[in-house]
Backbone as a ProteinNet text record, in pm:
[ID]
protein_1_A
[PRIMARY]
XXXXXXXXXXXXXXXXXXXXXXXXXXXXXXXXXXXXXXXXXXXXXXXXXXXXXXXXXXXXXXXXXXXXXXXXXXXXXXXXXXXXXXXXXXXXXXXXXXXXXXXXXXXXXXXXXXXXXXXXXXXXXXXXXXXXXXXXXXXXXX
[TERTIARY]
19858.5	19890.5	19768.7	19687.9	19575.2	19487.8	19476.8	19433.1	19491.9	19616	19702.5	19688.5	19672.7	19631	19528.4	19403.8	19280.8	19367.3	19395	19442.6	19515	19614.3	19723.3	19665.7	19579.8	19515.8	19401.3	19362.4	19250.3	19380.3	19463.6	19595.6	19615.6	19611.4	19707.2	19544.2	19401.7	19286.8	19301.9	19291	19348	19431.6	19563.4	19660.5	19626.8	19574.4	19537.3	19414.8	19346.4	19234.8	19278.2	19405.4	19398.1	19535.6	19561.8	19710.4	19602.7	19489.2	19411.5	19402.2	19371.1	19344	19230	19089	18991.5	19010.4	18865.6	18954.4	18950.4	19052.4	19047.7	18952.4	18935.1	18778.9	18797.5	18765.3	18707.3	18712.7	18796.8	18763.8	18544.3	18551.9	18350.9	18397.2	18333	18345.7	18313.3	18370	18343.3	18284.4	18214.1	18118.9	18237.6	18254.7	18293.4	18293	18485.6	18402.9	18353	18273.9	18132.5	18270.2	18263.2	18297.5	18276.7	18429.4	18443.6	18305	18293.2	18139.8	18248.4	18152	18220	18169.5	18263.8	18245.3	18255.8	18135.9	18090.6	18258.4	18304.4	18380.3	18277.6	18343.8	18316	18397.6	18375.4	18421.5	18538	18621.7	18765.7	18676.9	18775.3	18696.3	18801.1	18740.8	18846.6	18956.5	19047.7	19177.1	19278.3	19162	19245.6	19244.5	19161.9	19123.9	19228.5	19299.5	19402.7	19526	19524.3	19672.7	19689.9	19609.6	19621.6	19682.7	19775.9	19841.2	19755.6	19778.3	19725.6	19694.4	19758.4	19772.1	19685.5	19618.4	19540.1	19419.7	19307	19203	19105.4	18967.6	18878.3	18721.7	18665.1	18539.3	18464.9	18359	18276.1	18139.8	18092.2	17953	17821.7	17819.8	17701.4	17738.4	17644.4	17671.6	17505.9	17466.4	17379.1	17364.3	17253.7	17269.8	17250.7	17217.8	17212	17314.4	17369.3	17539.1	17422.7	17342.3	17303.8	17262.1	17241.8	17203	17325.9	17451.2	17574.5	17574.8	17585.1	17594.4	17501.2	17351.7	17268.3	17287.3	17315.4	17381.9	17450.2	17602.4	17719.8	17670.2	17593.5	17481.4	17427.9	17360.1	17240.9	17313.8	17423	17506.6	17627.8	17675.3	17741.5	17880.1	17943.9	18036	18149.6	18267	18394	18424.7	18421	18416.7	18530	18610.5	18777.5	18777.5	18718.4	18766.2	18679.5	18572.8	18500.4	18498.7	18508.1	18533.9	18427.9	18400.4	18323.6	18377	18319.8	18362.4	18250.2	18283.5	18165.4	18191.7	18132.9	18180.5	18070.6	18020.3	17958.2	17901.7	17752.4	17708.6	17565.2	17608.3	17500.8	17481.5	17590.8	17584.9	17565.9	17526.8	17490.8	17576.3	17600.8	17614.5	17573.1	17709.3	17720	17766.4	17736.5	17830.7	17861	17994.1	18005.6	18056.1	18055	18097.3	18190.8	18320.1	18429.9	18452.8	18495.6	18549.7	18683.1	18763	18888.7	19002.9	19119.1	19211.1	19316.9	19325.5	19333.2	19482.6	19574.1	19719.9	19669.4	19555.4	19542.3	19398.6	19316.1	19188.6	19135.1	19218	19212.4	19192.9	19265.5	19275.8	19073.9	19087.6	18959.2	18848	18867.3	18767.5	18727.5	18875.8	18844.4	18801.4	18837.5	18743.6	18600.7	18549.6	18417.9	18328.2	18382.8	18365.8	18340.2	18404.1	18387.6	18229.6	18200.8	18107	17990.2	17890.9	17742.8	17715	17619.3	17502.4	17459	17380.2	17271.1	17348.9	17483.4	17581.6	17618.5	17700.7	17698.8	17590.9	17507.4	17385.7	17369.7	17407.5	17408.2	17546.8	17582.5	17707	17858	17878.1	17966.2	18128	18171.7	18264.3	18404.8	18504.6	18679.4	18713.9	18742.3	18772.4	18971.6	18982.3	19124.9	19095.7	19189.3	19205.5	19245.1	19322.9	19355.2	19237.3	19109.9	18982	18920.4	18921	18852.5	18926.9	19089.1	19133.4	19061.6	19046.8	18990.7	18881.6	18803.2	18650.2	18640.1	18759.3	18741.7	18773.9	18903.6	18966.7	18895.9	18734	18613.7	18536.6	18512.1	18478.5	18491.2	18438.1	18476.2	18550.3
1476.5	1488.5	1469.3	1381.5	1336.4	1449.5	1625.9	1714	1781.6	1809.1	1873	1854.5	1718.1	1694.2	1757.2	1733.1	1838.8	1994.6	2026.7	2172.3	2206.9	2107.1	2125.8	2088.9	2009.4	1975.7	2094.7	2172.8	2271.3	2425.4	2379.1	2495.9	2515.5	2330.7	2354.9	2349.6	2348.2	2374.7	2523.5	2634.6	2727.8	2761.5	2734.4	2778.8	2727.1	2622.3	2575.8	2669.4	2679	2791.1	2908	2969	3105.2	3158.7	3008	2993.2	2987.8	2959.4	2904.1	3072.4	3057	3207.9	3214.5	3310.1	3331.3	3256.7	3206.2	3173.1	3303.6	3322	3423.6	3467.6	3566.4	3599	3599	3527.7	3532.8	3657.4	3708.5	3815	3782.4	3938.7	3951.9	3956.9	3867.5	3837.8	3979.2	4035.8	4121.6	4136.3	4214.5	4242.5	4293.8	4214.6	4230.3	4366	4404.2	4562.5	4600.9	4688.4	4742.3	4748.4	4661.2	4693	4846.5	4871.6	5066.4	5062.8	5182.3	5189.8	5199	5141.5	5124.4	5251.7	5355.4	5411.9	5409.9	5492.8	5473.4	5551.7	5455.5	5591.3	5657.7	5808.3	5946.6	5972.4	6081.5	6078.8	6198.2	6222.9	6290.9	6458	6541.5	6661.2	6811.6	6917.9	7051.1	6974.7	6929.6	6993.8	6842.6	6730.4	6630.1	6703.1	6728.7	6824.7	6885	6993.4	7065.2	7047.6	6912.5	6882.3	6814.2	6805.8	6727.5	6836.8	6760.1	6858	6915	7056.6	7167.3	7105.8	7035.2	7002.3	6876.1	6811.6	6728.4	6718	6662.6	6628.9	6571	6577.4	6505	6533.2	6428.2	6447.9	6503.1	6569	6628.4	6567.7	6535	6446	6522.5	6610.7	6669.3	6816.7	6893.7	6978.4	6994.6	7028.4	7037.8	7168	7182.9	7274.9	7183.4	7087.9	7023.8	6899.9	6885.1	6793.2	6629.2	6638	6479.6	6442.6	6582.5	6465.2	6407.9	6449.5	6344.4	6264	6253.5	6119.3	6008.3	6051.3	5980.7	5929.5	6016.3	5986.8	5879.5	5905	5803.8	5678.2	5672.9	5562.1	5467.1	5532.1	5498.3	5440.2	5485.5	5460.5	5380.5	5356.3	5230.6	5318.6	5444.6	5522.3	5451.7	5428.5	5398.3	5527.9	5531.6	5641.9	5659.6	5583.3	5655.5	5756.5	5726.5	5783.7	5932.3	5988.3	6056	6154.1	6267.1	6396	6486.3	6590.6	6679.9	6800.5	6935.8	7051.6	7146.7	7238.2	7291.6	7491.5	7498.9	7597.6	7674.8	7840.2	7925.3	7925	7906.8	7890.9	8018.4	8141.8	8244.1	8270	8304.7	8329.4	8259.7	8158.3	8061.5	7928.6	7845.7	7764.4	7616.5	7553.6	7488.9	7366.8	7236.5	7134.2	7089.4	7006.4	6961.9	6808	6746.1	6623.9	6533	6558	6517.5	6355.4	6350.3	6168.1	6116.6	6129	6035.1	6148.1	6119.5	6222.6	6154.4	6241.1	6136.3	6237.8	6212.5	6300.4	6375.2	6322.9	6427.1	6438.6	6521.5	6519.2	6397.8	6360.1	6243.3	6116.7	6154.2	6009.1	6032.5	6158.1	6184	6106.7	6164.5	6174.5	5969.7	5889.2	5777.9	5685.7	5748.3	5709.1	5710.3	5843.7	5867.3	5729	5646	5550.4	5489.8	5433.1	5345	5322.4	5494	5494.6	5442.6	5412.6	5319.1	5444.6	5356.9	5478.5	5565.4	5555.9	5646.3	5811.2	5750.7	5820.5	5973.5	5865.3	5921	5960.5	5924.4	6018.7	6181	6180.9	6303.2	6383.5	6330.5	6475.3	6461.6	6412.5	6458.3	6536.1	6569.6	6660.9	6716	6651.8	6673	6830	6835.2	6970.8	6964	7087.3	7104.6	7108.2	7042.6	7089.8	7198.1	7254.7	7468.3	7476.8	7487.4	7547.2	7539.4	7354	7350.8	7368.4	7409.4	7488.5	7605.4	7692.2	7845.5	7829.5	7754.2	7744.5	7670.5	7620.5	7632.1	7744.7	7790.8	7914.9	7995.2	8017.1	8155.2	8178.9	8061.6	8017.6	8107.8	8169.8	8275.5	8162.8
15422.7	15284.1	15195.9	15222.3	15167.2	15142.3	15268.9	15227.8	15107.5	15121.4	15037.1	14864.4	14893.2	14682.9	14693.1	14717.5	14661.2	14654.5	14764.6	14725.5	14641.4	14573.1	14494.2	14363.1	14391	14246.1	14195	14316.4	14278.6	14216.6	14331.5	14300.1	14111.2	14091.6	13911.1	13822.2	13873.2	13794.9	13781.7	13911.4	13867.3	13772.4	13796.6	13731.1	13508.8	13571.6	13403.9	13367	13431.8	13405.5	13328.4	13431.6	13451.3	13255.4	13223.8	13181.7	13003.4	13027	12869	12836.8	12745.1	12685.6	12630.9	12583.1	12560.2	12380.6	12353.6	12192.4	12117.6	12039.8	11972.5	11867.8	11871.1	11769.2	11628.1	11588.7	11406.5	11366.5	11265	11194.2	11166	11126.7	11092.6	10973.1	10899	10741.6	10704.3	10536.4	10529.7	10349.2	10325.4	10231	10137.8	10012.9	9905.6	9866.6	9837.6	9796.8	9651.2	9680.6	9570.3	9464.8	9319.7	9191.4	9130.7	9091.8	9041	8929.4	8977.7	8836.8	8697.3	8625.3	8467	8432.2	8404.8	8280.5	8130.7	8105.4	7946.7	7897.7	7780.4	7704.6	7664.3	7632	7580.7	7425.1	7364.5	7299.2	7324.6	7251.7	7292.2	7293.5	7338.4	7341	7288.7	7311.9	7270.5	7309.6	7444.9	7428.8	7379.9	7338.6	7269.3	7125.5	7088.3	6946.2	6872	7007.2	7006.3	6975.5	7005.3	7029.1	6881.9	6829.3	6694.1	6592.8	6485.1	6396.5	6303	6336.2	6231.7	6082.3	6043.1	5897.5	5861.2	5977.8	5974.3	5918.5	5915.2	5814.6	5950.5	5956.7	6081.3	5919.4	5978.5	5882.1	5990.7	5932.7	6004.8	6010.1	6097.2	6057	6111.1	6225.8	6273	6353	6315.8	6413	6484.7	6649.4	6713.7	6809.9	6862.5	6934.8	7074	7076.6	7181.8	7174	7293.3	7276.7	7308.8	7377.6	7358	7264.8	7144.3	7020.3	6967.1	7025.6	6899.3	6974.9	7118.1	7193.4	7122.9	7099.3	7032.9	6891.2	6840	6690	6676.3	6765.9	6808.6	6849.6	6956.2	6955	6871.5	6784.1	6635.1	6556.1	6548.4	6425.5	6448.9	6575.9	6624.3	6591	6622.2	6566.4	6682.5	6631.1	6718.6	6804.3	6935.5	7032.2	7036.8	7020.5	6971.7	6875.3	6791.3	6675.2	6668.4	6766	6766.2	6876.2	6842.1	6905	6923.2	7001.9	6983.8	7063.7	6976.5	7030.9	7034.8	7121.6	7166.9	7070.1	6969	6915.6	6928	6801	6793.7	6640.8	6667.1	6508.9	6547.5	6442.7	6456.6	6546.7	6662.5	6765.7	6927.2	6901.2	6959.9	6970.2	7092.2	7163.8	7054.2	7019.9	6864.9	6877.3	6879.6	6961.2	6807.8	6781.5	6665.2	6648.4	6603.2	6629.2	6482.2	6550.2	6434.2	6425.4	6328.4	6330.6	6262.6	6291.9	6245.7	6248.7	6269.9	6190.6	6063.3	5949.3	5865	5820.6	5742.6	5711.4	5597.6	5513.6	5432.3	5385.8	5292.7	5247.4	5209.2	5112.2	5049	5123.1	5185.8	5337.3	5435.3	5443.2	5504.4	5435.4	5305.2	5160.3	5204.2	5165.2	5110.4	5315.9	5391.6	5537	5548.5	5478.6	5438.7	5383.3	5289.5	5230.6	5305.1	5429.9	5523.1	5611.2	5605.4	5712.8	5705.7	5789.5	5756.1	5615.8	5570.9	5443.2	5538.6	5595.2	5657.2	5737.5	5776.6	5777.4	5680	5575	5437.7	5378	5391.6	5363.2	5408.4	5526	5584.2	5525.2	5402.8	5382.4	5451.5	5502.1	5600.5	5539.2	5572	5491	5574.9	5470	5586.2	5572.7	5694.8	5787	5810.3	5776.6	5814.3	6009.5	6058.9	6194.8	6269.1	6141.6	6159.7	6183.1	6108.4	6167.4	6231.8	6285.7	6386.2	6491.7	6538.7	6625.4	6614.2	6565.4	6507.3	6623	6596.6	6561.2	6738.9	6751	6924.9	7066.9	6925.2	7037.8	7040.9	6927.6	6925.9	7058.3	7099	7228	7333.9	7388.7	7493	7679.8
[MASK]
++++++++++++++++++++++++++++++++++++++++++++++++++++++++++++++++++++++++++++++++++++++++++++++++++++++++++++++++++++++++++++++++++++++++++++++

């Protein structure tokens, strides 16, 4: 008998051996995912433009032949990008970007928004537009 325990005792080292399980593996930590890129607002464009009532009022503040100068403008002048539109029209034939601001129910409403804007702004003229035209003046657009 005296053999038998070693064997029986090597028997249940086995069996305890064979009965443990590997330790289970650690997830691999994982790298934070990359934050959505922030986009810049923009300003609204033709087919928000569109949808606005015919009978409406937008001041007009610039027209360019190059569209990064209103971005720049909008910029300079700290313009609420809500409130600021641009459309891409035809001036003398040519490729015309324009850049609207507010929609107001009537001239008057336009007229007294005008008031609001920086000087340097108002300096430049700016002047309320029926939105009939500047529909017009988008549908020319090929």
């Amino acid at each position: 008998m005296a053999q038998e325990q070693p064997e029986n005792a090597h028997a249940r080292d086995s069996v305890q051996h064979t009965d443990r399980q590997p330790p289970a593996e650690l997830p691999t930590p994982q790298a934070a995912p990359e934050p959505a890129p922030v986009t810049k607002p923009t300003p609204h464009r033709e087919s928000w433009l569109l949808v606005q009532p015919d009978t409406a009022f937008s001041l007009q503040l610039l027209g360019s032949r190059n569209a990064g100068s209103i971005t720049d403008y909008i910029q300079q002048y700290s313009l609420d990008i809500a409130k600021s539109a641009v459309y891409k029209g035809l001036y003398r034939g040519a490729e015309w970007y324009v850049l609207m601001y507010g929609i107001y129910p009537s001239r008057q409403a336009a007229l007294d928004a005008r008031t609001l804007l920086p000087a340097a702004v108002r300096n430049d003229k700016p002047w309320p537009r029926t939105l009939k035209s500047v529909h017009s003046a988008i549908r020319e657009v090929p």
